[in-house]
C-alpha positions, 0 to 999 in steps of 0.5 A: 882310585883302584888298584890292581895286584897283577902277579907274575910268575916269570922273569919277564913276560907280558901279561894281558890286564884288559879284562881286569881293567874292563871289569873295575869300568863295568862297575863304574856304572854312572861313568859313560865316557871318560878315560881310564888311566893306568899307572905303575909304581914300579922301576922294573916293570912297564904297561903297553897296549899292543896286539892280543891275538897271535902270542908270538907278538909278546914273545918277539918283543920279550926276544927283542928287549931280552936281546939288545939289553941283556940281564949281565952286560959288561959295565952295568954295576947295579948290584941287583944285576937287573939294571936291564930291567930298569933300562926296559921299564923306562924303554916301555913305560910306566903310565898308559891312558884309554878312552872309553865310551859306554863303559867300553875300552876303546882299544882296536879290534887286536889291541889289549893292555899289557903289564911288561914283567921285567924283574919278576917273578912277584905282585905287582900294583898297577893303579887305575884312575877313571876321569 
């Protein structure tokens, strides 16, 4: 089991672990084929795999959650104000898992692992096992 410390700088933003994920398997160098699983121990934030070319693709979505479940809503009674960040979290995810042959992710030609900052800024733990 490793663990990755992904620090965000914002309060929502999406941060792209791929290379830090390929670089615990490329030191896994007995390990050929398998799959990787990662997993995150915190309620206001999320992992994704979505498309890693065209940056507004992370800003759309960020826009689209932001819009439909905004930070003050009327109801929410949370005291922390960020149960739309629990709310996000649980929409995204808290667990992904990839296949990987030949210590490569096998992830499509746009594809790249996300960490979703709900809540932030602040360090994040996201663990990764490899079976």
């Amino acid at each position: 089991m490793k663990t990755l410390k992904i620090q965000s700088k914002q309060r929502e933003e999406m941060i792209e672990i791929t290379a830090q994920v390929e670089q615990v398997l490329r030191a896994e160098r007995e390990l050929k084929d398998g799959v990787c699983v990662l997993f995150t121990q915190h309620t206001t934030c999320g992992l994704t795999i979505n498309e890693n070319a065209d940056p507004d693709v992370k800003s759309d979505l960020l826009l689209f959650l932001r819009k439909t479940i905004p930070q003050f809503y009327e109801g929410f009674r949370h005291f922390e104000h960020n149960s739309d960040a629990h709310i996000k979290a649980s929409l995204v995810g808290a667990s992904l898992t990839v296949p990987f042959a030949d210590g490569t992710l096998l992830l499509g030609r746009w594809q790249g692992i996300y960490l979703c900052e709900f809540d932030g800024a602040r360090e994040r733990k996201v663990l990764l096992k490899i079976i």
